[in-house]
N, C-alpha and C positions, 0 to 999 in steps of 0.2 A: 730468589729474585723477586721478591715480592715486592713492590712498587706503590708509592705514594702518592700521587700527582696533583699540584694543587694549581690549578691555573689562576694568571692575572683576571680580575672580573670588570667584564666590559663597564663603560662609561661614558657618558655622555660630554664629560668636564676634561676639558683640554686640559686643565692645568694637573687636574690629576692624572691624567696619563702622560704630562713630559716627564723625561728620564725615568732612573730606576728610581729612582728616592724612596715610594710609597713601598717595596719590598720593604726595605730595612724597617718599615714602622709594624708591616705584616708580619715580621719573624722578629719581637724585638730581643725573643732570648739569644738567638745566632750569635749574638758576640763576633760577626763579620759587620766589615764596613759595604756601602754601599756598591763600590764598585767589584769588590769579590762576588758579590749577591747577583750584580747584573750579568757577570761572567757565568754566574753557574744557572741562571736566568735563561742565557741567550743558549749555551751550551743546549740544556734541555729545550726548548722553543727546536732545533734543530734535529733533534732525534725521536720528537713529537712527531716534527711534519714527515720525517721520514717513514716512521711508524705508520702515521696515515695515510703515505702513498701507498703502503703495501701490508703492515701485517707486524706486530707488535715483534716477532718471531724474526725481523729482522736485527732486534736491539743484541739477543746471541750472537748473532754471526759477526755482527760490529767488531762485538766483545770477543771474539777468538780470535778473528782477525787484527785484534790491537790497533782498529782503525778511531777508534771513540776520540782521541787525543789531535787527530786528525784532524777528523771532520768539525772538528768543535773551534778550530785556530779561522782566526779572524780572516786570513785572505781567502779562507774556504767558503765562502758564502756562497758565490756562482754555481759552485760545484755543487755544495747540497740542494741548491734550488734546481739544476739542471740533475743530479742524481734523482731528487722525488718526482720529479715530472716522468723520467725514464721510468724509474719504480711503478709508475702508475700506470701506463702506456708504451709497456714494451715493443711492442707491434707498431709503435708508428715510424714510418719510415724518414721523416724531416729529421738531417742533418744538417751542420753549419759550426763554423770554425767554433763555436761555444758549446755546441756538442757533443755529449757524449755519442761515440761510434753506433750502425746499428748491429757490428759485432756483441756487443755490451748486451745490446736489447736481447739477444741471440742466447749469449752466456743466462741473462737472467729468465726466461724462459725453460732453457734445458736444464739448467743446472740449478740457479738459486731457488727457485721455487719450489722445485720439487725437495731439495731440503730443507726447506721449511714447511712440506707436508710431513716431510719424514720426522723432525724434532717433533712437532705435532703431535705424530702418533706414539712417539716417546715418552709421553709425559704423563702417564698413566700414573707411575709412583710419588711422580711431583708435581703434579698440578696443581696442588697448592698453593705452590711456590711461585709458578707463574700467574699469578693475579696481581692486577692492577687495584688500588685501592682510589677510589676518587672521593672529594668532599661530599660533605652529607648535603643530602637535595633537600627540595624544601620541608619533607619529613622528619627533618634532621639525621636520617641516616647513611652511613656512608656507603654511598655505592660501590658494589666490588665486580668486575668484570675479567674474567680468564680471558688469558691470549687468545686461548681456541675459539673466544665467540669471536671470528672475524669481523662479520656484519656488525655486529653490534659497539664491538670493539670502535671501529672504523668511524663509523657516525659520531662516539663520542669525541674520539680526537680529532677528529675533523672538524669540532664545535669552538677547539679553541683557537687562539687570536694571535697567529703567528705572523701576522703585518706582511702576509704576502699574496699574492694570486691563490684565488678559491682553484684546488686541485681538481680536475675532473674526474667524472666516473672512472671505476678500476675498467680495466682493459680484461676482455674475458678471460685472460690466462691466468688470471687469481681463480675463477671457479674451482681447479682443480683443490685450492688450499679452503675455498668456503665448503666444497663438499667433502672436506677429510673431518669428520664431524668429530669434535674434542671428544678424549675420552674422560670420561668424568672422574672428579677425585673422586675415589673411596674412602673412607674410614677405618682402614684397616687397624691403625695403630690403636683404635679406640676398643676395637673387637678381639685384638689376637692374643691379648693376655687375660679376658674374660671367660672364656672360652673353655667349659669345663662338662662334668655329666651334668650339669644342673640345668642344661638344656636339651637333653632328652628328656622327650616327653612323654608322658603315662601311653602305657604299652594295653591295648585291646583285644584280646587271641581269643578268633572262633576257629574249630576245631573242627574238619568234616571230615567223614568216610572214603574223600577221596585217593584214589591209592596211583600212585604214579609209574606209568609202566616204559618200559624202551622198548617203546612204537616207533619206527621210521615214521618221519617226517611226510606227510602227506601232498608236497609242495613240490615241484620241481621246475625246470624251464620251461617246461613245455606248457603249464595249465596256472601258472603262478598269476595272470591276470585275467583269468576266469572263475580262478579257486577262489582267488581274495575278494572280485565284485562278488559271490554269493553272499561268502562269509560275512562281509560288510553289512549288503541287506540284512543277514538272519542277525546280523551283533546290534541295529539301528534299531529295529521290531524287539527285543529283548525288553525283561522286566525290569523297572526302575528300583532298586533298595530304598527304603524313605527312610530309615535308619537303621542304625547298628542291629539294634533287637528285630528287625526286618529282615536285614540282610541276614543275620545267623539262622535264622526259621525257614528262610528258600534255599541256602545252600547245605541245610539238613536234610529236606525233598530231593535237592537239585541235584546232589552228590549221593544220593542213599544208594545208588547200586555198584558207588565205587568209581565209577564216570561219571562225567555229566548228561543230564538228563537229556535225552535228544539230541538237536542239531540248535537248540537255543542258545541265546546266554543271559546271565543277568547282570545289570548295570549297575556299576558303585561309582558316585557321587564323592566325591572324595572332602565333602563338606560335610556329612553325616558325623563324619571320623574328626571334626573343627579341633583341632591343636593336641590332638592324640596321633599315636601310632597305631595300625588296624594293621596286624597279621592273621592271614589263615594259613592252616595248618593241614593237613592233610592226613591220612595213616602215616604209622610212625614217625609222626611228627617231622614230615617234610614240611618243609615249605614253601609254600606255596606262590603267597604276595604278602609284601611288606610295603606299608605304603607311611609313612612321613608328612605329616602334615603343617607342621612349624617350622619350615626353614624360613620362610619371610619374615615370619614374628619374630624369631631369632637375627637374622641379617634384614632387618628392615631396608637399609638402604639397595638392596636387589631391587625392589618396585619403579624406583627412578632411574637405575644406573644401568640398566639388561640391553636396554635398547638403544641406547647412546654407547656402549660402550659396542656390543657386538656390531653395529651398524660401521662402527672407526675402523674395528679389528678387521673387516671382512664389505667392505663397502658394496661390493659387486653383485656382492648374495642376498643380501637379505631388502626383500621389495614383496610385497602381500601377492601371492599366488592363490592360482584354484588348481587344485590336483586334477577336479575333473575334465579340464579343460586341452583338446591336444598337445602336444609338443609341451608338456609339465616335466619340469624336471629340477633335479634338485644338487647341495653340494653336500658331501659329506666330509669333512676336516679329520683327518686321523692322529694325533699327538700321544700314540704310543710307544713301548719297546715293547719287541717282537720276539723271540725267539722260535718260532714255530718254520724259518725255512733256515735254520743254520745248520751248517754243516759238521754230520758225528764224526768223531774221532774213534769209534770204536775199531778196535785194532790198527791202530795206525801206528808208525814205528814210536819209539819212545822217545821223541826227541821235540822239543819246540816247535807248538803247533804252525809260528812262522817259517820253518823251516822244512815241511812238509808238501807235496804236492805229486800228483798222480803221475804214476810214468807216461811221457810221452806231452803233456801239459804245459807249459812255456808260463801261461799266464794264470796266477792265482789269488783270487781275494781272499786274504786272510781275514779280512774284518768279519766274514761270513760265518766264520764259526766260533762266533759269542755275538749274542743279542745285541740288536741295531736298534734304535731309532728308525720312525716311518720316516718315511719321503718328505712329510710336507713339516715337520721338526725341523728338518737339516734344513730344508730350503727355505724358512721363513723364522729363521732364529729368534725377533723382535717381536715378530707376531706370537709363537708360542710361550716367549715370557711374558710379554701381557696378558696372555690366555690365561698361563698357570696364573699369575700374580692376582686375575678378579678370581678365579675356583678356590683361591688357596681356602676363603674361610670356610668357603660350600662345604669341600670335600670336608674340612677340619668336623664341621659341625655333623656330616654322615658318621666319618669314621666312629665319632663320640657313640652313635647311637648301634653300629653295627658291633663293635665292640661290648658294649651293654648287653644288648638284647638277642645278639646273633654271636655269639664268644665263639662255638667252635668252629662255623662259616671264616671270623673275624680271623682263625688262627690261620685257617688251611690257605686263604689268599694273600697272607701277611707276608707269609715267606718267601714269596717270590720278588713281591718291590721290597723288599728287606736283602735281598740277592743280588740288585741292580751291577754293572758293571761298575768299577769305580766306584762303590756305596751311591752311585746316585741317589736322590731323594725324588721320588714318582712326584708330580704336581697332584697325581691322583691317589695318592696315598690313603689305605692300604693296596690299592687295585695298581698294576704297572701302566697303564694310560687312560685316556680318553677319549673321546670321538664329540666332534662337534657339529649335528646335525642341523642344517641349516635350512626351514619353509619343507624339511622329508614328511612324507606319509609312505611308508613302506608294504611293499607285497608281504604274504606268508612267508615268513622264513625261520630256522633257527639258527643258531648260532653255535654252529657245534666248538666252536673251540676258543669259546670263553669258558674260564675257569668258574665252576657251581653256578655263579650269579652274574647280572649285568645291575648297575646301578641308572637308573633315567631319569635326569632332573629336567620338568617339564618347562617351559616360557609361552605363552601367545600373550601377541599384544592384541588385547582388546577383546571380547566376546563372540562367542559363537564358532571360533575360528575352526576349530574342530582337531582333529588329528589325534582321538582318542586312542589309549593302548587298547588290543586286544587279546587276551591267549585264548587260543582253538580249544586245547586240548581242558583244561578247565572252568568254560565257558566264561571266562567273565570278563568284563566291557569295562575300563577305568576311565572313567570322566572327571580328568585331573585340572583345576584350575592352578594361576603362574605359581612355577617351585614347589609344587608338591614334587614328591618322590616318588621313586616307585621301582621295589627290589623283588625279583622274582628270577630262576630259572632258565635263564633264557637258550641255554643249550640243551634242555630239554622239554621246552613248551613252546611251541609253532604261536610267532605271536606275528601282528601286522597292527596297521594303526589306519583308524578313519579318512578319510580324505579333508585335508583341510581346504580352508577357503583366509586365506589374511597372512599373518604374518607367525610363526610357530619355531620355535628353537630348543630345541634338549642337548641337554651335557651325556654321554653317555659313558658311564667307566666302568671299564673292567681290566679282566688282566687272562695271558694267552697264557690256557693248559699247558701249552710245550715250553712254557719257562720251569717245568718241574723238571725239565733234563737237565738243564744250566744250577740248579741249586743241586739235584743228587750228584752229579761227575760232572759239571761245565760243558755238557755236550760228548762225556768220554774222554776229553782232553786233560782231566785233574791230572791222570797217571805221567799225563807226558810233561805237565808243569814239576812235580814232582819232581821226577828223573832230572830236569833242568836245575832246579833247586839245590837236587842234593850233587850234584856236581860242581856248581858254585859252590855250595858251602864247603866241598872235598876240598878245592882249591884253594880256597881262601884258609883251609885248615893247614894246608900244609905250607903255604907261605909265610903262616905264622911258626912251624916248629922248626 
């Protein structure tokens, strides 16, 4: 739907502005006569001013509703000057036999507006497509304006000269559609076949004595917000790395007995490492932290589109916080599958796991036992494809480097979003989902049942905001600025993250250990698909002899 708009240009000369004449000399390739020109003139002049009583996003609804044919026939005039007025001023309650109802006003309140928040937030893959193209200004360039700029939209079409009463201001029930903030195009198509190792970038491995032991978690409910305020202070007082060959020289000291020195830690700058990958490594070559430092040089267009796009997806959440300040609190977006509460099948009869249920039980969910989808998947279908559809290049461009650089980490979590129900494809590929962490700074915790690793792709807008990562147990402090990376352990290193102050977003992916019961036996259930199998096929054998 990409649009052309070229309006009549005002004038001071009567004679040039009677009738349509002066089109036909403005278009003279048209090969149309005058009065077709004035038709398809007057036609648009009327779904202009409607446009500008409310929102470009009404021209769709027009158009589904096969009303365009309509509104455009000559005794409709009344009607579209009484529809735009309504459009613009729902809420007012003056009726009168030319009137539209203020049922109407009622309808377009509850109902039309809000889907036209809702196409809105639709349009993430086609944005494109809904822009308007205006004549070039006096730069000579042509101005292009998306649906979703409202305001700005608005103002423009409001300039042109549609020979009727200046509309008045929007009626505040539009706020809802001016604060659904466009999601911005992407580039995807420009990105998704480029898109190879030759954007992994040179790999940096320092190597310390530190040896990784299964220590319980030092953390629990009860001291979780006295543990993390020390930790915090002792992680803030910590040593700054000033570079690479810095850093490998303190956590040769820092790591010499095997642990970290003290109750310290030391801080990596994640600029040190500028369009490299910095792994350290530990005894036998654990690993430790991988940290990624070109994912923006790679997807450039992340810088502009992070905060326009999460702001649309998730309107409610994302507003500049202080962690330290009382009643802080935050959201966490889960768009995984799960496997970790599904119900085993071990020894259960050999028959079709839908066909199975405890004696004495009436009522059974069978979806329980094979990997679900979280809660807010199911509940927000529009929203998790828009989610998946901006990560798609992120994750593309991880997988690239964890694959390279991490091959046998890369194998052991590959099998499980390679397992998905129905071959699903993870958005988080190779990991089975993500988590959308929204303005969080987290207490000490680990994560015991993420599979080896968690993947953290960092966002603040703006400087200073804070919410650095920390791990406890190998003291060290990641001062990540926007899209860095940052791959480490997290089911076995107690980590928490600084207190922020502003606005701060990380993609967080992984994938649940107990998806390795659904890949070896489906949970125990293979036997009983099995036995169902080969009974069908018995059947079908013998209806054929």
């Amino acid at each position: 739907m990409q649009t052309a708009l070229y309006r009549r240009q005002k004038t001071s000369s009567k004679q040039e502005r009677t009738g349509y004449a002066h089109l036909a000399l403005e278009v003279p390739s048209a090969s149309v006569n005058a009065d077709k020109l004035s038709q398809w003139y007057s036609a648009g002049t009327r779904l202009i001013y409607l446009a500008a009583a409310s929102s470009m996003y009404i021209l769709p609804l027009i158009a589904s509703c096969e009303l365009r044919a309509t509104l455009c026939k000559q005794d409709f005039v009344d009607t579209v000057e009484q529809l735009g007025y309504l459009l613009c001023c729902p809420h007012n309650e003056l009726t009168t036999e030319n009137m539209l109802s203020r049922d109407c006003g009622e309808i377009l309140r509850t109902l039309i507006i809000p889907q036209m928040t809702w196409v809105k937030r639709m349009t993430l893959e086609s944005s494109r497509t809904f822009v308007v193209t205006f004549p070039p200004n006096s730069d000579g360039v042509p101005e292009e304006i998306p649906f979703g700029d409202i305001v700005r939209m608005r103002e423009k079409l409001r300039s042109f000269d549609c020979n009727y009463f200046r509309l008045p201001a929007p009626d505040d029930a539009w706020r809802q559609l001016e604060g659904s903030l466009l999601v911005p195009a992407l580039p995807l198509s420009h990105f998704k076949w480029d898109l190879d190792e030759s954007c992994v970038a040179e790999e940096i491995v320092i190597r310390t004595a530190f040896k990784m032991e299964n220590t319980p978690c030092p953390v629990n409910r009860d001291n979780s917000e006295a543990w993390t305020a020390l930790e915090r202070q002792r992680a803030g007082a910590g040593y700054v790395a000033a570079s690479l060959e810095d850093l490998a020289e303190k956590l040769s000291v820092f790591h010499a007995s095997g642990q970290k020195q003290g109750e310290s830690y030391i801080c990596i700058p994640t600029e040190i490492a500028e369009g490299k990958v910095l792994t350290i490594r530990g005894q036998d070559d654990k690993l430790l932290l991988m940290v990624i430092t070109n994912l923006a040089e790679t997807l450039p267009h992340l810088r502009t589109t992070a905060l326009p796009v999460f702001s649309a997806l998730y309107p409610e959440e994302i507003y500049p916080v202080n962690s330290a300040e009382p009643g802080y609190s935050y959201c966490a977006v889960h768009k995984s599958v799960y496997n970790r509460y599904s119900e085993q099948g071990t020894g259960a009869p050999d028959v079709h796991p839908n066909l199975v249920a405890r004696e004495g039980v009436t009522k059974v969910n069978h979806s329980q036992r094979a990997p679900r989808e979280s809660k807010e998947t199911k509940d927000e279908p529009e929203e998790s494809n828009l989610t998946a559809e901006f990560i798609q290049l992120i994750t593309t461009v991880i997988e690239l480097h964890i694959k390279k650089l991490l091959p046998e980490e890369y194998s052991a979590i590959e099998v499980w979003a390679s397992h998905l129900p129905l071959n699903e494809r993870s958005a988080a590929y190779p990991f089975g989902g993500y988590v959308i962490n929204l303005c969080i700074s987290t207490v000490g915790h680990r994560d015991k049942r993420d599979h080896r690793f968690c993947v953290v792709i960092s966002y603040c807008h703006g400087e200073g905001v804070g919410g650095d990562l920390c791990m406890y147990e190998t003291g060290l402090l990641l001062r990540t600025r926007p899209w860095d990376v940052s791959i480490f352990p997290s089911c076995e290193i107690t980590h928490f993250n600084m207190p922020i102050n502003g606005v701060r977003i990380s993609i967080v992916l992984h994938s649940d250990i107990y998806g390795e019961r659904w890949v070896a036996n489906k949970n125990g259930w293979e036997n009983n698909e099995d036995t169902v199998l080969q009974a069908v096929a018995a059947t079908v054998a013998n209806a054929l002899t």
